[in-house]
N, C-alpha and C positions, 0 to 999 in steps of 0.2 A: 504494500500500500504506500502511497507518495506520500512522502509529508507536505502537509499545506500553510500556508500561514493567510490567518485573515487579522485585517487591521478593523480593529473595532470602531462603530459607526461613532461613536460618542467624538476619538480622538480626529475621524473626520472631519464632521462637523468643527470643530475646535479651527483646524490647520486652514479650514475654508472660509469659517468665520473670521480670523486671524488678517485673511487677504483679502477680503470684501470690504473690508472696513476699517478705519483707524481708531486712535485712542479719543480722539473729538467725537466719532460716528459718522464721518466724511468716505463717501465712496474712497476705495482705493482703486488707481491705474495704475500701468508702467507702461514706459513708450519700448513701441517694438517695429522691427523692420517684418513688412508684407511677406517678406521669404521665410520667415521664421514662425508664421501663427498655421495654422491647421484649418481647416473648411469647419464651419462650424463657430469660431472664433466671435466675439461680440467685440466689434472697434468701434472708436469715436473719430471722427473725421469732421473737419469745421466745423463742429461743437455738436455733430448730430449722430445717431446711434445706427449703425450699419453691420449686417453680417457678413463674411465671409461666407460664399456659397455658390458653388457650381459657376466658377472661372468669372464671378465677378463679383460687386458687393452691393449689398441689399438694405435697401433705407426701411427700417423700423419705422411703424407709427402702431398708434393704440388698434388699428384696423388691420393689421400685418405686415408682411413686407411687399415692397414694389423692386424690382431690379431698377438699379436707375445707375452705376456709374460700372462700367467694363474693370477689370484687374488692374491694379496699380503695377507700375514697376517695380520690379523684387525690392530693393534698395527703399521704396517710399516707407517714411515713419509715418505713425500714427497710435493711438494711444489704445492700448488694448483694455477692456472692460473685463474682461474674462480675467478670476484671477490666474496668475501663472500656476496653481497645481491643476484646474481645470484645465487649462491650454495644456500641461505638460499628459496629463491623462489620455487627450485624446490622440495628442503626438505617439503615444503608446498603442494606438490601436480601437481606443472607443470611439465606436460612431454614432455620433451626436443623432437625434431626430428634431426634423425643423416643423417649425408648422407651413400647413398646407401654402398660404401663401408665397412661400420660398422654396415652393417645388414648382409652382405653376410658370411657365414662361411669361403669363404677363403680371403674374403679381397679387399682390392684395385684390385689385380690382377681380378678378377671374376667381379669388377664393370666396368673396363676398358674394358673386354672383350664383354660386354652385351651393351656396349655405341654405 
């Protein structure tokens, strides 16, 4: 039988709590380059909230996503949302599921209309 190790959800929660938030209660970011976050990634781009997903990035609103800007150059910064052990999680292999909206080619619009 393999030995297994599982990390208890308590000390999760902790490490993820830890990087979502500061000692004020202030979201935490760190800036990252495009070539380094994973599909699925939640970035900030001139002050607005965008996914990573399926070769381009996806503007968030409270009604879903719309694709609205093609792939950045590897090299472009931007502030990633996601904290770094979520980012590093799915660099390991977890795949994220998005909602309907950021699967549809046209967006929010096309998720709304299909609800």
């Amino acid at each position: 039988m393999a030995a297994t190790s599982k990390l208890p959800v308590a000390h999760m929660d902790k490490q993820l709590h830890a990087e979502r938030v500061d000692r004020a209660g202030d979201k935490v970011t760190y800036s990252a380059q495009f070539q380094h976050l994973p599909p699925g990634t939640l970035v900030e781009l001139e002050g607005a909230p965008y996914l990573l997903w399926d070769e381009g990035l996806w503007r968030w609103s409270h009604h879903g996503y719309s694709k609205s800007r093609p792939a950045l150059p590897p090299s472009a910064a931007m502030n990633a949302l996601a904290s770094a052990y979520v980012v590093a999680i799915v660099l390991l292999g977890f795949k994220p599921q998005v909602h309907e909206s950021a699967r549809s080619s046209q967006g929010a619009a096309a998720a709304v209309l299909s609800s």
